[in-house]
C-alpha positions as CSV (number, residue, x, y, z in Angstrom):
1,X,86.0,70.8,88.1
2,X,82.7,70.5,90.4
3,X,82.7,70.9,94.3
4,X,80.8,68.4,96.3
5,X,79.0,68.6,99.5
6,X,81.3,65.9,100.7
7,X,84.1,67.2,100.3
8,X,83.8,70.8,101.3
9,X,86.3,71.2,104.6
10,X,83.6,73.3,106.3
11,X,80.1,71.5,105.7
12,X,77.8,71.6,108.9
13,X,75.7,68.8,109.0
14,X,72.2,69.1,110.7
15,X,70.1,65.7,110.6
16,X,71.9,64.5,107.2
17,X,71.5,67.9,105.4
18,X,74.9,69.8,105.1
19,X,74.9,73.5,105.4
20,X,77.1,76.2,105.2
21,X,77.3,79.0,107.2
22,X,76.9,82.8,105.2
23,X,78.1,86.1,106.1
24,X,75.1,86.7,108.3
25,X,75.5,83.2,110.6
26,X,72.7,82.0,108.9
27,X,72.4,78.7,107.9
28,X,72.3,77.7,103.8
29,X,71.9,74.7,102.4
30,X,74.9,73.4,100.3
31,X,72.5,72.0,97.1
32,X,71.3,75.9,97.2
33,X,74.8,77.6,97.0
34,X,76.2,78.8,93.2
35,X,79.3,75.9,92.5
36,X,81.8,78.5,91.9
37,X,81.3,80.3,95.5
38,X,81.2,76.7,96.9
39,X,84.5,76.5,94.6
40,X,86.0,79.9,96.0
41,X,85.1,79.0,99.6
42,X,87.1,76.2,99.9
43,X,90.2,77.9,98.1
44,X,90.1,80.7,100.2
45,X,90.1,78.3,103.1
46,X,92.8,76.1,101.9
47,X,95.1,79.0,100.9
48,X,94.6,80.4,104.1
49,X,95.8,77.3,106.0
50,X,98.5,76.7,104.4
51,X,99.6,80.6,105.1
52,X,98.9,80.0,108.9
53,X,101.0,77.0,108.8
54,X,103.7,78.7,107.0
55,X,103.2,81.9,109.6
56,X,103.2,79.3,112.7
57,X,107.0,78.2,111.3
58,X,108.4,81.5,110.3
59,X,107.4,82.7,114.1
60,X,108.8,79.4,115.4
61,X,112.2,80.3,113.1
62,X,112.0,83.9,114.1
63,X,112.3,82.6,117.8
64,X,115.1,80.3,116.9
65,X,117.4,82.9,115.5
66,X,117.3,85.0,118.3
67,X,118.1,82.1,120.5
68,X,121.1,81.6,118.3
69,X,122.5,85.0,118.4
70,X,121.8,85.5,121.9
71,X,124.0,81.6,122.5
72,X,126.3,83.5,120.4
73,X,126.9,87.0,122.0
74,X,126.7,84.7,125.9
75,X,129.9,82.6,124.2
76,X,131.5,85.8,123.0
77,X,131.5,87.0,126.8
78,X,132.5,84.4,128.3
79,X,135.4,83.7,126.1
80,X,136.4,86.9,125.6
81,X,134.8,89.1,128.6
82,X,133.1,91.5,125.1
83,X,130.0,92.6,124.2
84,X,129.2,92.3,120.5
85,X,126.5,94.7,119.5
86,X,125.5,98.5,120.9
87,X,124.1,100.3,122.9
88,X,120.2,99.0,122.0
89,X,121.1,96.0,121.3
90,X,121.5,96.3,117.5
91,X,124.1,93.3,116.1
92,X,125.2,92.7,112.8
93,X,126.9,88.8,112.5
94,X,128.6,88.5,108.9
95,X,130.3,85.6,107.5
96,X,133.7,85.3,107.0
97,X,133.7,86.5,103.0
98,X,131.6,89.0,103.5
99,X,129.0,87.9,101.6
100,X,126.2,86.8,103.8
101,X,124.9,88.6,107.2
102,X,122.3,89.0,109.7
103,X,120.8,91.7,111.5
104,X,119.2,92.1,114.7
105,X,118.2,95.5,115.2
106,X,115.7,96.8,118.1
107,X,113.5,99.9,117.2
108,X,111.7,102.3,119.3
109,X,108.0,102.4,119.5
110,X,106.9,106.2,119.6
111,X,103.9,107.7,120.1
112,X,102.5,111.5,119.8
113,X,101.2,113.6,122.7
114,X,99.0,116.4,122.6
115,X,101.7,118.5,122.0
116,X,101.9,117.5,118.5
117,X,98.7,120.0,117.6
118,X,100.6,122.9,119.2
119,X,103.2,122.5,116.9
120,X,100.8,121.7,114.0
121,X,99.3,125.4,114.6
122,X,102.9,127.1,114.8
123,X,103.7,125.7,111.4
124,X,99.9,126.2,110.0
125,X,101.1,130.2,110.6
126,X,104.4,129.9,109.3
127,X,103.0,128.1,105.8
128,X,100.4,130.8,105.8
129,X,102.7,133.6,105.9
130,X,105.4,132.2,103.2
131,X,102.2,130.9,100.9
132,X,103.4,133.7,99.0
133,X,106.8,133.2,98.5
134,X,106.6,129.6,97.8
135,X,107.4,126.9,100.2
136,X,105.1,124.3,97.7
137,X,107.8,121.2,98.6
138,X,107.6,122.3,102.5
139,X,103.7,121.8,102.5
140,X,103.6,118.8,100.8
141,X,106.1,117.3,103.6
142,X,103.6,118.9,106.6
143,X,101.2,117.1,104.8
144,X,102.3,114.1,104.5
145,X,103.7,114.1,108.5
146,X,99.9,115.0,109.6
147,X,97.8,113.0,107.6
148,X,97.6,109.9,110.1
149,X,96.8,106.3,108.9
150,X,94.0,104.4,109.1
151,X,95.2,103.3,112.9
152,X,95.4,106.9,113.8
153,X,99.2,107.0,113.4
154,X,101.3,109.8,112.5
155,X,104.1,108.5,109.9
156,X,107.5,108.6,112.2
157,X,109.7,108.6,109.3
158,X,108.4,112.2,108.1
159,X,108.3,113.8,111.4
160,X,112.2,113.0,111.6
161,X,112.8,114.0,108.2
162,X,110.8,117.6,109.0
163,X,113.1,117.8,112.3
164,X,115.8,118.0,109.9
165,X,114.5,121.2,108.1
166,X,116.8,124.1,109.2
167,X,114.8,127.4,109.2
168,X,115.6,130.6,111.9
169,X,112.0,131.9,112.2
170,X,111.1,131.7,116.4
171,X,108.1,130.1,115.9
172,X,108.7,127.2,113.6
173,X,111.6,126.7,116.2
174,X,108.9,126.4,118.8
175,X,107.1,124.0,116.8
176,X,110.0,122.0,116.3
177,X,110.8,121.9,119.9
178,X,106.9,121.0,120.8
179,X,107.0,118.1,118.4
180,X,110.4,117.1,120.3
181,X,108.4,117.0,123.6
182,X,105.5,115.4,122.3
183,X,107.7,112.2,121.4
184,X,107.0,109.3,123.9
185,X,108.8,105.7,123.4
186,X,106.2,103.4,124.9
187,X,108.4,100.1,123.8
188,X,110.4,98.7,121.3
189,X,110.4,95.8,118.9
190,X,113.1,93.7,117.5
191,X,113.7,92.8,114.2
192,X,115.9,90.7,112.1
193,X,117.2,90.8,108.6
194,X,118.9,88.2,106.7
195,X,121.5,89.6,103.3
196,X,123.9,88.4,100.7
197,X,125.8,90.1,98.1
198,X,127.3,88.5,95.0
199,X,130.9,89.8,96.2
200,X,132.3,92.4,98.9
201,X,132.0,95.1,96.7
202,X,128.5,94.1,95.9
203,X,125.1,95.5,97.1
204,X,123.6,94.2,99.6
205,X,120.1,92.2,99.1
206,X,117.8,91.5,101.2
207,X,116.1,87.6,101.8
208,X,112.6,87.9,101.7
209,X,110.3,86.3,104.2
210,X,107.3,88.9,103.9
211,X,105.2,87.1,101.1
212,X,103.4,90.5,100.6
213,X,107.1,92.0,99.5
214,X,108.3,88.8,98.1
């Protein structure tokens, strides 16, 4: 298999020489460039348009479902004068064996204030103090609730899960009440999930449309 000049999808051609462009911007002359990067460029590329193609239909699908759901709820009202769904917003739409369903769920967006470090101090003293009588599985959870990701974000999911630890001591109370204060919802996002199950006593499984999880 051999890659030609001709048929490379991102050739630049400057007075009948073609060129491709490197990391850099600079300009490098295709006869100069190895055959298998020549070979990897254009796979990258093509893979890569074919995955915004595919991402340009999922979002067009994405938007088509909601539309759906929301004709849906607007005929159950008027039909029936009801609201299907809660509070946020959050509806679940199952067929009539029980087999298939979708989800439309809306999720806070929450961000950490300043008040965050106070707490982070409180509990630095109360881990300090116990070091001696244990508390190994409690440190590893503080841990993993500070240590932000690469965007700066603390991870949500452990904060609520150290909210949930029940101890009496005043100051980790304190902490726990600062990290309460420092919560801000600064939006929300919706999402929606498609499942079957073999039977109604089955498991549910999700339908994959994330390639990364697929």
């Amino acid at each position: 298999m051999s890659a030609s000049a001709s048929a490379h999808p991102a050739t630049i051609d400057v007075e009948g020489q073609q060129y491709l462009r490197d990391a850099k911007g600079a300009l490098v002359p295709v006869g100069a460039i190895k055959s298998i990067d020549l070979l990897m460029d254009e796979l990258v590329r093509n893979l890569l348009s074919g995955a915004a193609a595919l991402s340009a239909e999922i979002g067009a699908f994405k938007g088509n479902v909601f539309e759906q759901v929301g004709a849906h709820q607007a005929l159950i009202a008027q039909e029936f004068g009801a609201k299907i769904g809660g509070a946020k917003g959050n509806i679940t739409l199952t067929t009539f064996d029980g087999r298939q369903r979708v989800l439309v769920q809306v999720s806070d967006q929450i961000e950490f204030g300043p008040e965050i470090q106070a707490a982070k101090s409180l509990i630095d003293e109360c881990l300090t103090e116990w070091a001696a009588t244990g508390g190994i599985e409690l440190r590893a959870l503080v841990n993993r609730v500070f240590q932000v990701d690469q965007q700066g974000t603390i991870n949500r999911a452990e904060v609520f899960r150290l909210l949930r630890v029940q101890i009496e001591d005043a100051r980790w109370q304190r902490a726990m009440d600062a990290i309460r204060e420092s919560m801000r919802v600064i939006g929300s996002r919706t999402y929606v999930r498609f499942q079957q199950r073999d039977n109604g006593d089955a498991a549910w499984r999700g339908v994959t449309l994330d390639i990364a999880s697929a």
